[in-house]
N, C-alpha and C positions, 0 to 999 in steps of 0.2 A: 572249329567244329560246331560252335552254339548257333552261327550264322548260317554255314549248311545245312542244320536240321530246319532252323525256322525258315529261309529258303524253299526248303520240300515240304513242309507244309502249307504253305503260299502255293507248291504249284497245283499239291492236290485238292486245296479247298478249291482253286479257280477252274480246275477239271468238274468237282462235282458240281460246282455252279452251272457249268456251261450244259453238264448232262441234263441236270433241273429248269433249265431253259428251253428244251429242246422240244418240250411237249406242245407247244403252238407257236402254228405259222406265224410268219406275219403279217400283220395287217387284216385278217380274216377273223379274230375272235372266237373258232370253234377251236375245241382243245382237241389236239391228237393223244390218242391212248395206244402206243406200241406192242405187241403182242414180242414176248420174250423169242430170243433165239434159240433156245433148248425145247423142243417138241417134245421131251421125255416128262417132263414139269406136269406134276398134274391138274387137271383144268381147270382146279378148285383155285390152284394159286395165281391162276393166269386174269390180271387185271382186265376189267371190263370198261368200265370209266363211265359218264354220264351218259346217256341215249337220248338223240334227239327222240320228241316225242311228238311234236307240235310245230307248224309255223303260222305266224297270224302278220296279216298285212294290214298296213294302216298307210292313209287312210284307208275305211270299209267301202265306202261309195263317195262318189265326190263327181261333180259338175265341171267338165272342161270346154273351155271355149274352140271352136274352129279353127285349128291352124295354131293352138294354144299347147302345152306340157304342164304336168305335172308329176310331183316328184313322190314314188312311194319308199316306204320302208319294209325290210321283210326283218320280222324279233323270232327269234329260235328257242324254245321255250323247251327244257331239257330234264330230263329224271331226277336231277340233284337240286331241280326247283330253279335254276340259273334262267333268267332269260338274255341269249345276247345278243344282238343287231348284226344280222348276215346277210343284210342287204345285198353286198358287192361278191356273195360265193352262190346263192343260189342261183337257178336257172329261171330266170325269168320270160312269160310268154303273153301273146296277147290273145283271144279267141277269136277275134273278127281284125284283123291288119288290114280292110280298108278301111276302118274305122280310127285306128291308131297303134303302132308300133311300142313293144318297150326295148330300152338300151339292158347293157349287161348289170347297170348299175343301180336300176330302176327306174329310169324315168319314160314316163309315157309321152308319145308326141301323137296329139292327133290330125289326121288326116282329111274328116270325112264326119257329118253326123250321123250319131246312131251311136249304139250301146256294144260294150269291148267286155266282156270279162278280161282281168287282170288275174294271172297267175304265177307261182312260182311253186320250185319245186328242189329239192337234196339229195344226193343219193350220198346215203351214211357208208354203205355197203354195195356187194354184187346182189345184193338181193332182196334189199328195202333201200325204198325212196318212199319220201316224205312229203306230200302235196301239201299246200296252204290252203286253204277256203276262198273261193276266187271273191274280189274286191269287183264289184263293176264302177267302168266311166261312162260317166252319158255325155255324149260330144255334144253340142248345142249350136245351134247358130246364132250371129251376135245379136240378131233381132229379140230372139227368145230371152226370156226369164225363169228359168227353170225351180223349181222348190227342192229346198235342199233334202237329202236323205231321211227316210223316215227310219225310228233307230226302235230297237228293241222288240223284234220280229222273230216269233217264235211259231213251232208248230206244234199242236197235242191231238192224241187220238180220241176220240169220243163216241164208243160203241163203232158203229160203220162211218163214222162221220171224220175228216182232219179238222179242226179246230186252228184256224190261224186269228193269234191277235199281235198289236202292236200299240207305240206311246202315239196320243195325239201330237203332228205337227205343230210346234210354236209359231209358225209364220200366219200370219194374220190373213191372207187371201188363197186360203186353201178353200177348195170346193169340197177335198173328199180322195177315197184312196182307191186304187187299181191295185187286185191280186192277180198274178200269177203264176203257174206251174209247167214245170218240165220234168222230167226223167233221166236227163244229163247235166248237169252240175254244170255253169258256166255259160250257158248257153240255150237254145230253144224257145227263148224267149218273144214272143211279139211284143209292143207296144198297143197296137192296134186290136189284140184279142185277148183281153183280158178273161179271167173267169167269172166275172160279175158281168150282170148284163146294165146294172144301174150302178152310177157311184155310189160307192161305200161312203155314208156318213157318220157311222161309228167307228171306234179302233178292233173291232176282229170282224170275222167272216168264217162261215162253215163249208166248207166243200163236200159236198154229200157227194156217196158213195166214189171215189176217186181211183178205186184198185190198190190191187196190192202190190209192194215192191216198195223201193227205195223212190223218195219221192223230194224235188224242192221247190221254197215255195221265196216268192220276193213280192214285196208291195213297194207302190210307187204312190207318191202324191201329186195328186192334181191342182191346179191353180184354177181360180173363175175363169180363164183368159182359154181353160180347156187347154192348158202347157202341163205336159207329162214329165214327172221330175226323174230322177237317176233312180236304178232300182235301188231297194237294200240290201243289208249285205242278207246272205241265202240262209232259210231255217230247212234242214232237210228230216225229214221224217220216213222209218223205217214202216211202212202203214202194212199193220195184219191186223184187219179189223177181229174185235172180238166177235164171237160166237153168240145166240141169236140164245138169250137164255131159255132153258126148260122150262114150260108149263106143267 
């Protein structure tokens, strides 16, 4: 009898193992949180679990050659403060595909020079999905030399004015920076029409009077050679300028 009892406690420890196991896939990293089978349960005790909140892609901007790939990441950044690598579950897309395509896994191939927003995206639920903040590539031909990303590209409001600054360039043969602005997030972009009419040879720039509305903004750097580098990654700004103070 002492070997049958211990027996059935072997089999139910290895039952409640298997049930404690059962809360993530495999190979994806995102944890499943099961919603009980008794609907009479009240809601208070019904498990929520961590909430995606965030996806951030990395690399932010990066320089790809003609006919060249490169590999992104997408990190899942969760209510419980967790971040985990769900590269191979989100939906990955490209904004311009004659520019260059992404796989299911993330990697870019490109096709074609010119500039892609890269995106990706979750749906946790029927009724939130999760966007990332799109990463641009600037495709290049092999002739060019493009200058790498300019990093640390923020936007503020200043009475009626948007306030864009950024970190000086480390690369030694920089001319100076190109701002600018769209309305839709990932795209709208020219190369060619920037919002300075002269290069910028400081790290910010003022865009007067620009409207109101949801606003983004990307600086690129330019080379002596006049070679336009990859944009940076997007500072977007909610612009309601202030009110014109009382006299």
């Amino acid at each position: 009898m002492r070997y049958i009892g211990i027996s059935v406690v072997l089999v139910l420890l290895s039952i409640m193992c298997c049930i404690g196991c059962s809360g993530t896939p495999d190979n994806t990293g995102i944890p499943v949180y099961s919603l009980p089978g008794n609907t009479d349960i009240p809601q208070a005790q019904v498990p929520t679990g961590p909430r995606l909140n965030a996806i951030i892609i990395e690399p932010e901007a990066v320089n790809i050659e003609d006919q060249g790939s490169q590999i992104y990441k997408a990190y899942g950044y969760y209510s419980d403060s967790a971040i985990i690598d769900i590269t191979g579950v989100v939906t990955w897309y490209s904004t311009n595909e004659s520019v260059g395509y992404l796989t299911d896994k993330g990697v870019f191939h490109a096709l074609g020079t010119g500039y892609a927003g890269v995106g990706a995206y979750f749906q946790q639920s029927s009724d939130n999905i999760v966007y990332a903040s799109y990463s641009f590539a600037n495709v290049f031909s092999r002739d060019e030399y493009p200058p790498e990303p300019v990093r640390n590209v923020n936007a503020t409001i200043l009475g009626n004015e948007a306030f864009i600054s950024w970190s000086y360039s480390p690369e030694a043969n920089i001319m100076g920076y190109n701002v600018y602005r769209t309305r839709t997030s990932g795209e709208g972009y020219d190369k060619d029409e920037p919002l300075n009419e002269d290069i910028i040879i400081l790290n910010h720039f003022t865009d007067i009077n620009p409207g109101g509305g949801i606003l983004y903004y990307v600086v690129a750097a330019v080379t002596e050679d006049d070679v336009i580098g990859v944009f940076s990654h997007e500072a977007e700004l909610d612009f309601n300028p202030e009110d014109p103070w009382d006299e």
